[in-house]
C-alpha positions in Angstrom: 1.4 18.6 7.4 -1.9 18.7 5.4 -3.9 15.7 4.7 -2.7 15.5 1.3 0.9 15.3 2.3 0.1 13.1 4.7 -1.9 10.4 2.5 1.0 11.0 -0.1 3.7 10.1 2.4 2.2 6.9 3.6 1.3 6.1 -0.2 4.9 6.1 -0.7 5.6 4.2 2.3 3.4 1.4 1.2 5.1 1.5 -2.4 8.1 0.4 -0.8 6.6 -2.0 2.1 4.6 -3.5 -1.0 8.3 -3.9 -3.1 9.6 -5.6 0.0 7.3 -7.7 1.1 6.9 -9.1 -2.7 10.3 -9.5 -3.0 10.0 -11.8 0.4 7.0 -14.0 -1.7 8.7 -17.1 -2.7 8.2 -18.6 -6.6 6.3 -21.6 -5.0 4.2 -22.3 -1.8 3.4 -19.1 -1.0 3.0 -18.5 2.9 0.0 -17.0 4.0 1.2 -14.5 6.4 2.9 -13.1 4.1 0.1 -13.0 1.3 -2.2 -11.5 3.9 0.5 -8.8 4.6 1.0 -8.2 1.0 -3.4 -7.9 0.9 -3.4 -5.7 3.6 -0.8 -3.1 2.3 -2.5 -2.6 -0.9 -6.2 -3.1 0.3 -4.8 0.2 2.3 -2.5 1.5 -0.9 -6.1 1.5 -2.9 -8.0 3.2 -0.2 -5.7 6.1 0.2 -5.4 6.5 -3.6 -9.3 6.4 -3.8 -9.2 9.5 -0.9 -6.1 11.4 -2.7 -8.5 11.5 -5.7 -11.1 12.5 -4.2 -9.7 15.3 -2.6 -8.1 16.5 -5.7 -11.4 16.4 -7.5 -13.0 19.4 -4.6 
């Protein structure tokens, strides 16, 4: 698979894990572990979206 497909893919997976893991949030006294989970996800959504566009824009 090329790296595009490959960054794509795991994009996608962390589109759902991201859905999930909100859905798991509760209204009130949020638990850390499960904030830091949700931070981590998309800390690493935002990074692969930053690479996807920068290797559309070669």
């Amino acid at each position: 698979m090329s790296e595009l497909a490959d960054i794509k893919k795991r994009m996608n997976e962390l589109e759902i894990l991201i859905k999930e893991t909100k859905d798991r949030l509760p209204a009130h006294s949020t638990k850390p572990p499960v904030m830091f989970e949700l931070l981590e996800y998309e800390d690493e959504y935002d990074m692969l979206l930053k690479k996807l566009n920068k290797l559309k824009g070669m």
